[in-house]
C-alpha positions, -999 to 999 in steps of 0.1 A, spaced: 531 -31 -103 520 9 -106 558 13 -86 576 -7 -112 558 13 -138 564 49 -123 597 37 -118 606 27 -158 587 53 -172 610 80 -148 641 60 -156 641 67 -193 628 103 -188 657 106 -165 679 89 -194 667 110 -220 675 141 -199 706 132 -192 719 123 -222 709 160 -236 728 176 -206 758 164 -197 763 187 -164 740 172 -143 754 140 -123 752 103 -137 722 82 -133 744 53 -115 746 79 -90 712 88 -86 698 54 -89 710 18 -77 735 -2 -94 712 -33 -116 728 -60 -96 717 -46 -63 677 -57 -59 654 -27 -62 633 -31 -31 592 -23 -38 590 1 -8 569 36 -16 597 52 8 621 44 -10 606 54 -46 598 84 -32 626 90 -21 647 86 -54 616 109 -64 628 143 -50 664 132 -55 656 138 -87 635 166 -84 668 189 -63 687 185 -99 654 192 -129 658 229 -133 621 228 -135 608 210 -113 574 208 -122 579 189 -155 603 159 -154 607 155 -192 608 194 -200 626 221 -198 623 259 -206 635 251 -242 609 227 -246 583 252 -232 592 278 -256 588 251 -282 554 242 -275 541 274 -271 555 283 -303 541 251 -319 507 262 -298 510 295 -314 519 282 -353 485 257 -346 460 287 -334 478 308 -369 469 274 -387 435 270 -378 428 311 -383 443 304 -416 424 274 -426 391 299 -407 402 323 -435 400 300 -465 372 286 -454 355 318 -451 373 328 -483 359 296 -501 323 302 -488 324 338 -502 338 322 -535 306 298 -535 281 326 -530 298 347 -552 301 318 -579 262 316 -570 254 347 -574 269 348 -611 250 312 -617 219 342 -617 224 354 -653 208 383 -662 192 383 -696 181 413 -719 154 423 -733 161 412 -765 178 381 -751 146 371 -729 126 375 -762 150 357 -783 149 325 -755 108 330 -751 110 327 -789 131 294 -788 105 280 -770 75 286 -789 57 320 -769 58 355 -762 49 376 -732 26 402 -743 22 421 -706 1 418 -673 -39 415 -672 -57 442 -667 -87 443 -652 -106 466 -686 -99 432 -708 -120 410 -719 -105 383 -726 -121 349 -713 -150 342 -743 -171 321 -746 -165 284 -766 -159 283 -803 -155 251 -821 -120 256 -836 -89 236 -821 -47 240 -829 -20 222 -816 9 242 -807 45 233 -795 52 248 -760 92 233 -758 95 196 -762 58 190 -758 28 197 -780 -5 203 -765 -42 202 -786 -63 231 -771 -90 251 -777 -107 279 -765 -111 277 -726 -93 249 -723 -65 246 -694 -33 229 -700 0 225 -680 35 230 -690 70 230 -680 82 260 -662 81 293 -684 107 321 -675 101 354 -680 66 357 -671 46 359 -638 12 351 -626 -13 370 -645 4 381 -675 -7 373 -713 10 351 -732 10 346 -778 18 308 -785 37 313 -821 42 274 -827 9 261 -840 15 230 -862 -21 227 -868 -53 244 -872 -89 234 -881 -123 239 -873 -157 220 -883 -153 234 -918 -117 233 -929 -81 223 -915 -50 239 -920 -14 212 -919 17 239 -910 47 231 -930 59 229 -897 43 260 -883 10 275 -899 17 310 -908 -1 340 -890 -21 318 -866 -13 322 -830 -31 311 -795 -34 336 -766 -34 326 -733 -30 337 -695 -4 324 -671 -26 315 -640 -2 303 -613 31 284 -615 29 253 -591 49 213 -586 39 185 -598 34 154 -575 65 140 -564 85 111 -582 110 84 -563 138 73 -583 150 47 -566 178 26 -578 199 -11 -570 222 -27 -576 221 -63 -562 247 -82 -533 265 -46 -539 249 -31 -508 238 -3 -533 208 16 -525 194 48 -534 165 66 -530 158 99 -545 123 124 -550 118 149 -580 89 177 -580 86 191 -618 79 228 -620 46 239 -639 29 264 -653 -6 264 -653 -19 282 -686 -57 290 -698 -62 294 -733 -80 324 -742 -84 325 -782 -72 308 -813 -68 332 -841 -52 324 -880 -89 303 -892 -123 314 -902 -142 308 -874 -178 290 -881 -210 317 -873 -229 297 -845 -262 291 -853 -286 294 -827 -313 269 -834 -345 276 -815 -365 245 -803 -394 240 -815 -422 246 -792 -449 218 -789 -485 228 -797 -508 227 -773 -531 202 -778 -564 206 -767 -580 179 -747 -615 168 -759 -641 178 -739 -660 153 -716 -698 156 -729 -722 144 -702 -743 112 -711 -780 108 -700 -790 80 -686 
């Protein structure tokens, strides 16, 4: 069965060749006529093997020839120039990316980064040094200010967490302009929205993540799944003092000390 095979698939190589190049003898002369019986003797195959072989003008390759070489190292050639040229763009199109990244980094002004700072409802005063005082101790007067989106009641001390700030680091102090409200245990002040000359200082104290979320989503006899985590940026802020309110005198009351009372003396009884 591998003869018969060897046989066919050399026949129409042989065929092919042939009918390019018409200088080289028939194939009825090369092979046996069909109504003779081909006998399955190796011998013979082989044989009719290097028959063949005396007339290929390269004998190595039955179904090629020099032109065919030349072609196929040419077409080797125009596939190695392909894939440096697709190495190229790719290279090319990374560069693009991390140049296109790069830009993504925008670099702000100083009158831009207080302009944005100012959109959001603060203002970066500068870095802490060590010569200030400015942790104090508790005064009963609240505000609630608009940091963003979100609105926070605070008072002196207290320690609340936002959304991540930009333009300020770890250690630096901060003015909250947007205070919607003010009060204290003798009066309160309503901002139409924003109360006028009151502000709240604080201290950026580190910027960490939230805990993580999973969004996880659905979609039934679809063979739809997918499952997704989130970590929120923060900043951790202390809140240092409230200014814009008369702020109550504290009245340190004294307590009052108990009297000593004396004990009545034991008089001895006679018997």
């Amino acid at each position: 069965m591998a003869n018969r095979r060897c046989l066919h698939a050399l026949s129409r190589r042989s065929w092919a060749r042939f009918s390019m190049n018409t200088t080289l003898p028939s194939l009825r002369t090369l092979l046996p006529l069909p109504a003779q019986p081909i006998k399955r003797n190796v011998s013979q195959f082989s044989h009719g093997v290097t028959m063949l072989c005396t007339h290929w003008s390269h004998p190595r390759h039955f179904s090629s020839s020099r032109e065919n070489d030349d072609v196929s190292e040419d077409d080797d050639e125009d596939d190695d120039d392909d894939d440096d040229e697709e190495m190229s763009e790719s290279d090319d199109e990374e560069s693009v990316g991390n140049s296109s990244a790069s830009s993504l980094k925008r670099e702000y002004t100083a009158e831009e980064r207080e302009a944005e700072a100012a959109a959001i409802g603060y203002k970066v005063v500068g870095p802490l040094e060590r010569s200030d005082r400015v942790f104090k101790p508790y005064e009963a007067v609240f505000a609630v200010v608009q940091i963003g989106s979100h609105q926070f009641k605070v008072s002196n001390g207290d320690c609340i967490f936002t959304e991540r700030l930009k333009f300020c680091e770890v250690n630096e102090k901060l003015i909250l302009n947007k205070v919607l409200l003010i009060g204290s245990s003798t009066q309160t002040i309503i901002g139409r929205p924003i109360v006028p000359e009151a502000a709240v200082h604080a201290v950026v104290e580190e910027h960490a993540l939230d805990a993580k979320v999973i969004i996880f989503k659905k979609k039934r006899r679809k063979n739809y799944r997918r499952t997704k985590g989130h970590r929120q940026e923060l900043t951790k802020l202390r809140i240092t003092d409230i200014q814009g309110i008369e702020k109550p005198e504290q009245i340190v009351t004294e307590k009052p000390t108990k009297a000593a009372e004396k004990k009545p003396e034991k008089v001895p009884v006679t018997a």
